[in-house]
C-alpha positions as a Python dict, from the first residue, in 0.01 Angstrom:
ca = {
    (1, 'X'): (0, 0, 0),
    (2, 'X'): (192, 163, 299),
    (3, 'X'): (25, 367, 527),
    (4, 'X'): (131, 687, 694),
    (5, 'X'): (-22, 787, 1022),
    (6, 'X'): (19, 1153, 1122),
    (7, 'X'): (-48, 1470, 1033),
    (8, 'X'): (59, 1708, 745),
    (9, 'X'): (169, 1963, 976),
    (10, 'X'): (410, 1753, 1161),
    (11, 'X'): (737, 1607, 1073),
    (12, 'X'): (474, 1318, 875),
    (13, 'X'): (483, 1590, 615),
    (14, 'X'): (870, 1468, 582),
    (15, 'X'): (750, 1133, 488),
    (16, 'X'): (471, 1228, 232),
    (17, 'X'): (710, 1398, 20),
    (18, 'X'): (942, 1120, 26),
    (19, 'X'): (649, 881, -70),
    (20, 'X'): (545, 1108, -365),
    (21, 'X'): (921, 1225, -492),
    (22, 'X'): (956, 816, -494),
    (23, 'X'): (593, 750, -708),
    (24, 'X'): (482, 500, -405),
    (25, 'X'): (82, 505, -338),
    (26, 'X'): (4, 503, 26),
    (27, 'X'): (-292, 639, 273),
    (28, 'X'): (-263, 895, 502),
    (29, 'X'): (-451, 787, 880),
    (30, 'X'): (-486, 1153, 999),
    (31, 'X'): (-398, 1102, 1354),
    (32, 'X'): (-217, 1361, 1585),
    (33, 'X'): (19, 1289, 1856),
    (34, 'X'): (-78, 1089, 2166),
    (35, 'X'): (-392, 1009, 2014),
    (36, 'X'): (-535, 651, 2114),
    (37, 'X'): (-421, 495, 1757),
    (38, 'X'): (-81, 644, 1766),
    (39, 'X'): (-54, 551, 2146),
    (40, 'X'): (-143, 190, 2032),
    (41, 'X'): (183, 176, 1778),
    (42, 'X'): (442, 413, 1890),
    (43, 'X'): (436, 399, 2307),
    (44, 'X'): (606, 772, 2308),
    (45, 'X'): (289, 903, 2103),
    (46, 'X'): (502, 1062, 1841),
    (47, 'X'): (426, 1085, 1470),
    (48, 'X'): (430, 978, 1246),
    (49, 'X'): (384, 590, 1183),
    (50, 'X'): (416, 422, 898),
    (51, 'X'): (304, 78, 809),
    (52, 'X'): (431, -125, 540),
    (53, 'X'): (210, -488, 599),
    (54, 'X'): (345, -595, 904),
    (55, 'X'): (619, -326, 939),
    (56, 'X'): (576, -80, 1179),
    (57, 'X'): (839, 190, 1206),
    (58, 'X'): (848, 525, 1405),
    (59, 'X'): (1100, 802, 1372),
    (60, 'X'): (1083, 1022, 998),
    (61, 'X'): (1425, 1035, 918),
    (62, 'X'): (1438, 610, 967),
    (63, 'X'): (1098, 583, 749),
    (64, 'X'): (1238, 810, 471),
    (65, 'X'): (1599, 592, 474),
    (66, 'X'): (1403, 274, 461),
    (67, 'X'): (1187, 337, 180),
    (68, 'X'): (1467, 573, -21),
    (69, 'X'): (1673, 197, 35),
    (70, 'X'): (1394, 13, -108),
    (71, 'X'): (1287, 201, -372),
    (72, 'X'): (1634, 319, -508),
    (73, 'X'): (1577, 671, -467),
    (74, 'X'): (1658, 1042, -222),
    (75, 'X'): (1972, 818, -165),
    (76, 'X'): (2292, 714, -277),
    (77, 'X'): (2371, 412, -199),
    (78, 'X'): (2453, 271, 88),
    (79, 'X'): (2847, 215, 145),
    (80, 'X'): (2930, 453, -101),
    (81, 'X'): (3159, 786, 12),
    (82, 'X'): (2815, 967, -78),
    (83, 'X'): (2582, 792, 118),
    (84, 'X'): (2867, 839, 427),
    (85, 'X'): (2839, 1180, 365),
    (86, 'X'): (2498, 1212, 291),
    (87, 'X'): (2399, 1058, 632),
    (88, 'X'): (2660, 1295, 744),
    (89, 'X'): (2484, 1581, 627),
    (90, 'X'): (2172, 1470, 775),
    (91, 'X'): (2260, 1357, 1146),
    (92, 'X'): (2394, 1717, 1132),
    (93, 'X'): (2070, 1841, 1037),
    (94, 'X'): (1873, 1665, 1304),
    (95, 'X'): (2150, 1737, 1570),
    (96, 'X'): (2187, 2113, 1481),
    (97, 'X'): (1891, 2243, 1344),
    (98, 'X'): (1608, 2024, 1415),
    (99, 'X'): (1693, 1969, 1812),
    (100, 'X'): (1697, 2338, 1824),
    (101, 'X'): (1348, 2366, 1669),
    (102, 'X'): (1233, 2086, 1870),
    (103, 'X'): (1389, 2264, 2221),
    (104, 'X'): (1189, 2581, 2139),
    (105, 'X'): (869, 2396, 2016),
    (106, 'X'): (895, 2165, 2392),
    (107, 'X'): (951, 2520, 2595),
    (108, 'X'): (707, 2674, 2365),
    (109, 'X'): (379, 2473, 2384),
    (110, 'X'): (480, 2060, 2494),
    (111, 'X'): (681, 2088, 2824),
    (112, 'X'): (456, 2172, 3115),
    (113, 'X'): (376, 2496, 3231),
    (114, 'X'): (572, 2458, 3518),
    (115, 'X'): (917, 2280, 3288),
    (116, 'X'): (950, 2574, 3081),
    (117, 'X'): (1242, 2797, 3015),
    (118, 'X'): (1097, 3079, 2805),
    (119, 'X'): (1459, 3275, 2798),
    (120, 'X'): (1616, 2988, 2608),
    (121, 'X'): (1446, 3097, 2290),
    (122, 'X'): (1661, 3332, 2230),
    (123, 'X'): (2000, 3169, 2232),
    (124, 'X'): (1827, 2872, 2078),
    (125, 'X'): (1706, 3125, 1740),
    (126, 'X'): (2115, 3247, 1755),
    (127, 'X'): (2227, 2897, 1776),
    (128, 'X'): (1987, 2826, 1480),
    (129, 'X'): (2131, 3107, 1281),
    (130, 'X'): (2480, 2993, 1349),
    (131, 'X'): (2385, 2638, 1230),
    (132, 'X'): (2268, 2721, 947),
    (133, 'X'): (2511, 2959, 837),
    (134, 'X'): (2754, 2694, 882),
    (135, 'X'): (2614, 2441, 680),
    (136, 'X'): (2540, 2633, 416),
    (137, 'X'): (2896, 2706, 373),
    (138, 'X'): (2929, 2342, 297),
    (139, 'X'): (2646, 2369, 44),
    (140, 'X'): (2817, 2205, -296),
    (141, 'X'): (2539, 2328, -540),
    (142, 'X'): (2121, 2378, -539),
    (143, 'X'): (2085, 2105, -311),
    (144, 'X'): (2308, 1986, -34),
    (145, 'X'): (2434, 1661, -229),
    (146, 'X'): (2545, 1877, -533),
    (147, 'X'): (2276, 1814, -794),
    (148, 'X'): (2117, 1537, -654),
    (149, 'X'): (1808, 1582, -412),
    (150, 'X'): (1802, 1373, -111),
    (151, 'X'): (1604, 1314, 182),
    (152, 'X'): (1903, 1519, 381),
    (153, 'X'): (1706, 1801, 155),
    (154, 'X'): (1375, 1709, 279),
    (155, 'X'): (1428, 1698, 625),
    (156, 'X'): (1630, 2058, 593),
    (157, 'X'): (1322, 2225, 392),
    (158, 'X'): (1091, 2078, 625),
    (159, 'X'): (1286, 2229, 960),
    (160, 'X'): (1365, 2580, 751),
    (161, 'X'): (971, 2637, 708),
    (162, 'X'): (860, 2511, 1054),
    (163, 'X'): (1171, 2813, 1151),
    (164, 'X'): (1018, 3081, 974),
    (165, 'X'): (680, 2951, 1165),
    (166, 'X'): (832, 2977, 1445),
    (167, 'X'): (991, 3312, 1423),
    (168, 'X'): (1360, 3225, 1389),
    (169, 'X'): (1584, 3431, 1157),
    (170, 'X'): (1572, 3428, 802),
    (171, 'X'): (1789, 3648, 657),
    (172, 'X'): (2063, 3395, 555),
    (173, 'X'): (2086, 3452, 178),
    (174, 'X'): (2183, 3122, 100),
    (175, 'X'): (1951, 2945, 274),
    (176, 'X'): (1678, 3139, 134),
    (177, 'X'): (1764, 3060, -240),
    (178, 'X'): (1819, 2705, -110),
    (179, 'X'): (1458, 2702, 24),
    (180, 'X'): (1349, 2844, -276),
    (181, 'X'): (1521, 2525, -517),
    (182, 'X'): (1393, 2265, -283),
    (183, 'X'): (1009, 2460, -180),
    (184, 'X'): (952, 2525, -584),
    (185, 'X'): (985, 2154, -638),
    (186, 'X'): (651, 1994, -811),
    (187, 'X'): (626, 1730, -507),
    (188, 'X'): (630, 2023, -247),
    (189, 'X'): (397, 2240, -475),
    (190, 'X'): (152, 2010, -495),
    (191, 'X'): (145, 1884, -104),
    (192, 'X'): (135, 2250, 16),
    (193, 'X'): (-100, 2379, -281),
    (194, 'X'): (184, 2663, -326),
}
């Protein structure tokens, strides 16, 4: 059975989905970052962690492609025109969107008193807005792969709500009826009890 170490409210949250949209059983170690047993895996204290035997892996987005690999789903596969542009579509997510969430988050709360830069927030929420306006321009039908829900999907839903947490815009109409396709699926309902 794997195991996921982490916590809900983190980018672990990423990896539960995946692990339920794919039917796999697993626990869930609820550990946050830089805590002793997280320390003892992952060296930078980031979650989450997953273990599958002897496998340890660190990093969401490389969990969720492993086990969408192994288990034949999220993905298409791999050397296919789709899977290029699927892994497109998500190194543009984690370079556009989620880097910006992470920059605020880090001046926010994680940086040092001392390290942060609280007038970046602004042209990080209008670089957010930008993003996200852009890629939903590419958007090809209720999810970002046409019909077919990926883990490009998963990682997007997951950075959209921890933006409206955070107090970045929403008023992109697209994006919101996006949110709304991939947040009203039964996986999401039942981790978030909405």
């Amino acid at each position: 059975m794997y195991e996921v170490i982490g916590s809900p409210t983190t980018r672990a949250f990423r990896v539960l989905w995946a692990l339920e949209e794919l039917g796999q059983p697993y626990t869930l170690v609820k550990e946050g970052p830089h805590s002793e047993a997280v320390l003892t895996l992952n060296p930078s204290g980031k979650v989450p962690v997953f273990k599958d035997g002897d496998l340890v892996l660190t990093d969401s987005t490389a969990i969720m492609t492993y086990l969408a690999d192994k288990h034949g789903g999220l993905t298409h596969t791999a050397g296919t025109p789709d899977r290029a542009r699927q892994d497109a579509l998500t190194h543009c997510i984690l370079d556009e969107i989620d880097a910006v969430l992470w920059t605020a988050a880090r001046h926010s709360f994680i940086l040092p008193k001392e390290h942060r830069v609280a007038d970046v927030k602004p042209s990080l929420m209008w670089e957010y807005a930008h993003n996200i306006e852009r890629l939903m321009n590419r958007l090809e039908g209720p999810y970002l792969m046409g019909d077919t829900f990926t883990i490009a999907d998963i990682i997007l839903t997951h950075c959209g709500s921890w933006a409206k947490v955070a107090g970045f815009p929403t008023d992109n109409e697209a994006f919101a009826t996006y949110m709304r396709n991939c947040r009203s699926r039964p996986v999401f309902r039942k981790l978030t009890g909405k």
